[in-house]
C-alpha beads as a LAMMPS data file, in Angstrom:
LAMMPS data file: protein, C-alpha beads

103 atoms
102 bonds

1 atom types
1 bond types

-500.0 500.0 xlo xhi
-500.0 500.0 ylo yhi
-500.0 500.0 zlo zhi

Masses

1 110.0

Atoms # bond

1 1 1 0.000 0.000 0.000
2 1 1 1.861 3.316 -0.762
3 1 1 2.489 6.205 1.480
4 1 1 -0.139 8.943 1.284
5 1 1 2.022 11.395 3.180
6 1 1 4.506 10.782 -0.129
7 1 1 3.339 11.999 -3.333
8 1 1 5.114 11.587 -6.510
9 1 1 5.718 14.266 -9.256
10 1 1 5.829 12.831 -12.585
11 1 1 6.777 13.816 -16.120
12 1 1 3.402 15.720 -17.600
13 1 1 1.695 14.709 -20.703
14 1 1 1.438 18.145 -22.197
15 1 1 -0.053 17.213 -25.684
16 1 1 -1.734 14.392 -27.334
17 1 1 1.261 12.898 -29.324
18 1 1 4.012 13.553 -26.115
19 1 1 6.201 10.642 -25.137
20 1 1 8.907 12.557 -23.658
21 1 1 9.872 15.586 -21.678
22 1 1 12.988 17.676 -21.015
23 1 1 13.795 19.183 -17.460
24 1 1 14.730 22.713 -18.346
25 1 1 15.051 25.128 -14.913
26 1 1 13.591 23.857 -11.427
27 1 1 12.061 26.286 -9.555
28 1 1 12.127 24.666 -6.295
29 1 1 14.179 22.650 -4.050
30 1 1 14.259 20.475 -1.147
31 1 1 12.936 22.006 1.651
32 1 1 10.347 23.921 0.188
33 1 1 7.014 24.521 0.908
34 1 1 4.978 24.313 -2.092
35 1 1 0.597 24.417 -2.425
36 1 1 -1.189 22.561 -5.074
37 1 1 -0.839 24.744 -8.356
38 1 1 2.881 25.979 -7.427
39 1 1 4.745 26.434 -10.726
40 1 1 7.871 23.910 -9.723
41 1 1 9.843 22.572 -13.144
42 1 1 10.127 23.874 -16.314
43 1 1 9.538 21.343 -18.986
44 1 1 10.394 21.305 -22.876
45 1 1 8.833 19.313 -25.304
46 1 1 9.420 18.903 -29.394
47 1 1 6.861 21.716 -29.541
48 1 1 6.301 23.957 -26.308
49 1 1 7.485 24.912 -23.182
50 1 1 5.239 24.528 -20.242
51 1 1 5.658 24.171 -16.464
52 1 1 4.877 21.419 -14.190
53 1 1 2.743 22.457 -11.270
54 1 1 3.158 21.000 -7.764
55 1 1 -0.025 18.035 -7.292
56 1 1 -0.785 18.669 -3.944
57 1 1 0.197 20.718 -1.205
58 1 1 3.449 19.876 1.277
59 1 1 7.358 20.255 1.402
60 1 1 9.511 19.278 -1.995
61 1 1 11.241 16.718 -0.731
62 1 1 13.706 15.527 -3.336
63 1 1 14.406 15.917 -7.341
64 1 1 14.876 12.831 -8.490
65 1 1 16.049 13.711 -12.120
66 1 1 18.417 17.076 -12.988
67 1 1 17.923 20.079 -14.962
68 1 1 19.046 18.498 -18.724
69 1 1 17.657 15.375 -18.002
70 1 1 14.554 13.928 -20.494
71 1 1 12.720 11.406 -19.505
72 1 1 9.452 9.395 -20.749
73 1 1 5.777 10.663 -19.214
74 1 1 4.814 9.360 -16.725
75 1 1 8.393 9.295 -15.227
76 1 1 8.859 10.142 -11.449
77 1 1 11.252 13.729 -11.126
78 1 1 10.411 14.780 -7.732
79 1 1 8.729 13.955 -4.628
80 1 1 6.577 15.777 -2.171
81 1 1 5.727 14.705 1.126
82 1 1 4.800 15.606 4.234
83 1 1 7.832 17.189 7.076
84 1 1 7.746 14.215 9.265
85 1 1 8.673 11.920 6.819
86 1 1 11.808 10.217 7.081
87 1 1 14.477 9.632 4.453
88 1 1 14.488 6.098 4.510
89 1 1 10.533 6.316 3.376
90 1 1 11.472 8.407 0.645
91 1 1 14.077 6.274 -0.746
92 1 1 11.915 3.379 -0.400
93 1 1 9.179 5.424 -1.901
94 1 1 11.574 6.082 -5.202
95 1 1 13.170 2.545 -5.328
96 1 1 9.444 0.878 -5.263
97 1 1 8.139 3.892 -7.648
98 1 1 6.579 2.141 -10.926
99 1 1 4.828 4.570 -13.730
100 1 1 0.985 3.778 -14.432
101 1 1 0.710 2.701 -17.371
102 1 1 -0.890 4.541 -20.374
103 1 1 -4.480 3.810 -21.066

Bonds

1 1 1 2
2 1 2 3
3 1 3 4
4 1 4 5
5 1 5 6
6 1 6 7
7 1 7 8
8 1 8 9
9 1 9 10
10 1 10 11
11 1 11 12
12 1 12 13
13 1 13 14
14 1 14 15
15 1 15 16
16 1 16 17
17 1 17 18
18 1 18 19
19 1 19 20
20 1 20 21
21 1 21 22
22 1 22 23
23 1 23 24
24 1 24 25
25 1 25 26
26 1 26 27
27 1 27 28
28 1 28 29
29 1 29 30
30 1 30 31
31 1 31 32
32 1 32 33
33 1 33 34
34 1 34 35
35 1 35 36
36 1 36 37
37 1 37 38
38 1 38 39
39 1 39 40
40 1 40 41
41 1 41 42
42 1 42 43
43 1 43 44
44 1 44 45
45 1 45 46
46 1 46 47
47 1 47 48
48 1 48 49
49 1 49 50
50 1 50 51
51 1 51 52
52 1 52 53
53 1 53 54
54 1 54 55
55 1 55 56
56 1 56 57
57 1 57 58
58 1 58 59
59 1 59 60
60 1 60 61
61 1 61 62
62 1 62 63
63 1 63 64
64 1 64 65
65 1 65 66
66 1 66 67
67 1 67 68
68 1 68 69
69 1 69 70
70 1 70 71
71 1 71 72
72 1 72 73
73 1 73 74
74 1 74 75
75 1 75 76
76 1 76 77
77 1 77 78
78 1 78 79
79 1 79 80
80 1 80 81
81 1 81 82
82 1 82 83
83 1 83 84
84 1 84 85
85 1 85 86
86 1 86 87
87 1 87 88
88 1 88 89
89 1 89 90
90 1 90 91
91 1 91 92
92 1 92 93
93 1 93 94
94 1 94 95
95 1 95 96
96 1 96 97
97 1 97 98
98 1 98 99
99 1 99 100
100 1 100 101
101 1 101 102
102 1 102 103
């Protein structure tokens, strides 16, 4: 059963045809409080630039994948969770981490 004090930020579909994203500027890091909406990662795709907003409200936790970096949708780049949450549930939180699939 996953962690609902951990939520995952993954790699927005920002178009009908998008299969992959590029990490252009964060605009957060660990430590951070961020609210649902919060503009947090640039992302480039073959035809726009858009942000990635924060899912939910909490601390940003961790970046999982760099500026530079381009990864498929659906991929996990960051995690939010809640202040009390330890490391170790974090890291077992990104190890166990498995995209939903595409419908």
């Amino acid at each position: 059963m996953a962690d609902q004090s951990i939520t995952p930020i993954t790699m927005p579909k920002l178009g009908m045809t998008m299969k992959e994203g590029k990490l252009v500027d964060w605009q957060v890091k660990a430590g951070d409080e961020v609210e649902e909406g919060d503009e947090i990662v640039g992302i480039e795709t073959e035809k726009i630039t858009n942000v990635c907003e924060a899912p939910t409200d909490g601390v940003f936790r961790r970046r999982v994948a760099h500026e530079g970096d381009t990864l498929l949708v659906g991929a996990l780049i960051g995690v939010i969770a809640e202040a009390e949450t330890s490391e170790a549930d974090i890291d077992s939180f990104i190890a166990d981490f498995k995209p939903e699939e595409e419908v």
